[in-house]
N, C-alpha and C positions, 0 to 999 in steps of 0.2 A: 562289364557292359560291352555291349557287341552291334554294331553298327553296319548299313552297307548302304552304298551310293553310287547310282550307276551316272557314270561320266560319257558321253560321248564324245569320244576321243580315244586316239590309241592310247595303248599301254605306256610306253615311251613319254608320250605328251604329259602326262598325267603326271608321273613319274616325276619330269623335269619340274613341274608346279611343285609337286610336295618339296620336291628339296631345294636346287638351287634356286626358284624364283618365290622360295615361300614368302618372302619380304611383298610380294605384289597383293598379297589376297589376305593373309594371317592378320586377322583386326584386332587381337585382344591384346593386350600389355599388362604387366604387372606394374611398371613405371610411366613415364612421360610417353602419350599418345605416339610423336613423330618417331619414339626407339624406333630401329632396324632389327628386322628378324632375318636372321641367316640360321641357312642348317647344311654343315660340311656332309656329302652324301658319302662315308668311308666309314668304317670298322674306328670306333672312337672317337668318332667326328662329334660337333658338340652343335646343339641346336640352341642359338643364346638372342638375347637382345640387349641392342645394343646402345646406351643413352649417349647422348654426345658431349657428358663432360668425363667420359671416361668409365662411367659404371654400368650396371646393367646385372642382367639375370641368363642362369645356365637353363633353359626348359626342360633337356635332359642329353643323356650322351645317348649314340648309337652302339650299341650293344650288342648288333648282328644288321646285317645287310646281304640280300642275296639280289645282285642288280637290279631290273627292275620291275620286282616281286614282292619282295618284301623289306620291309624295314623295321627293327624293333628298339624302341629306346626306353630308358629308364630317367627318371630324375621328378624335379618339382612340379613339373608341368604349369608352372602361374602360380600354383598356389601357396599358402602361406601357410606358416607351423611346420606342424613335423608330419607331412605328406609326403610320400613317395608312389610313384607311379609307374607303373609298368604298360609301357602302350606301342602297339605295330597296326601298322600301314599295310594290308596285303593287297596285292593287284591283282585280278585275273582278264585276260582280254575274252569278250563277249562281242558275240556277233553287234555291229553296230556302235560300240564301245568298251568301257574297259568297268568293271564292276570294285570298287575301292571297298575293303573291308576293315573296319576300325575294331580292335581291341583293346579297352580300356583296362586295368586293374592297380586298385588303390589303395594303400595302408597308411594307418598313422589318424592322428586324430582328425576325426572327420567330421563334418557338423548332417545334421539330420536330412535336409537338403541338400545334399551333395550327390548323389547319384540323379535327383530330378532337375539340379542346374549344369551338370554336367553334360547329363544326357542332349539336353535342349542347346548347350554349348554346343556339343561334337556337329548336332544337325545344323546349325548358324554354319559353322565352319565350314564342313564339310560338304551340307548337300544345298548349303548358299554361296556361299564365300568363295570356293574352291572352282562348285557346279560351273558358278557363273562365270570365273575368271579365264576355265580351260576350254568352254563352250563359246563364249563371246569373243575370244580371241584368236580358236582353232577353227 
């Protein structure tokens, strides 16, 4: 699955949302609503949520990182069973803004509806959730 969302905002800005302020904009949970979502922006850095009686979920590690370009991680991404995900974050800066390009890829058991609620996922996310966090606050 392959996505794009043009952000207005520099690269930079953009960049900072996806990783250290993901906790401000990232709405979905696999557990309790209030979890914290953190994502360490380094080479094995873990993108997890975090319940506050101590438990919580790994979404995936980072797998590759090239500053703030790209980002590529692997893991559950929210979902449940035996799913594994392979997903990057690439930035390019465009006159006016910065264009975010989502690569999704998924294996393992998958229900039939999964590429049509994911899809519509990524756009919630990404060209809502994110749009609106880095535009209304830049």
């Amino acid at each position: 699955m392959e996505q794009e969302v043009f952000i207005k905002a520099e690269k930079e800005i953009v960049y900072e949302a996806l990783t250290v302020n993901i906790g401000n904009w990232w709405q979905y949970r696999v557990g309790k609503k209030e979890a914290k979502m953190r994502m360490e922006p380094k080479l094995g850095g873990l993108f997890t949520e975090e319940w506050n009686d101590g438990g919580g979920a790994v979404w995936g590690t980072i797998t590759y990182i090239k500053g703030n370009e790209e980002i590529r991680l692997n893991g559950m991404l929210g979902m449940k069973g035996a799913v594994n995900s392979a997903y990057t974050f690439a930035l390019e800066e465009q006159d006016g803004g910065t264009l975010l390009k989502l690569s999704h890829h998924a294996v393992g058991l998958l229900t039939e509806e999964w590429e049509q609620s994911h899809r519509e996922g990524w756009q919630e996310l990404l060209g809502k959730f994110l749009k609106d966090y880095v535009e209304k606050d830049h």
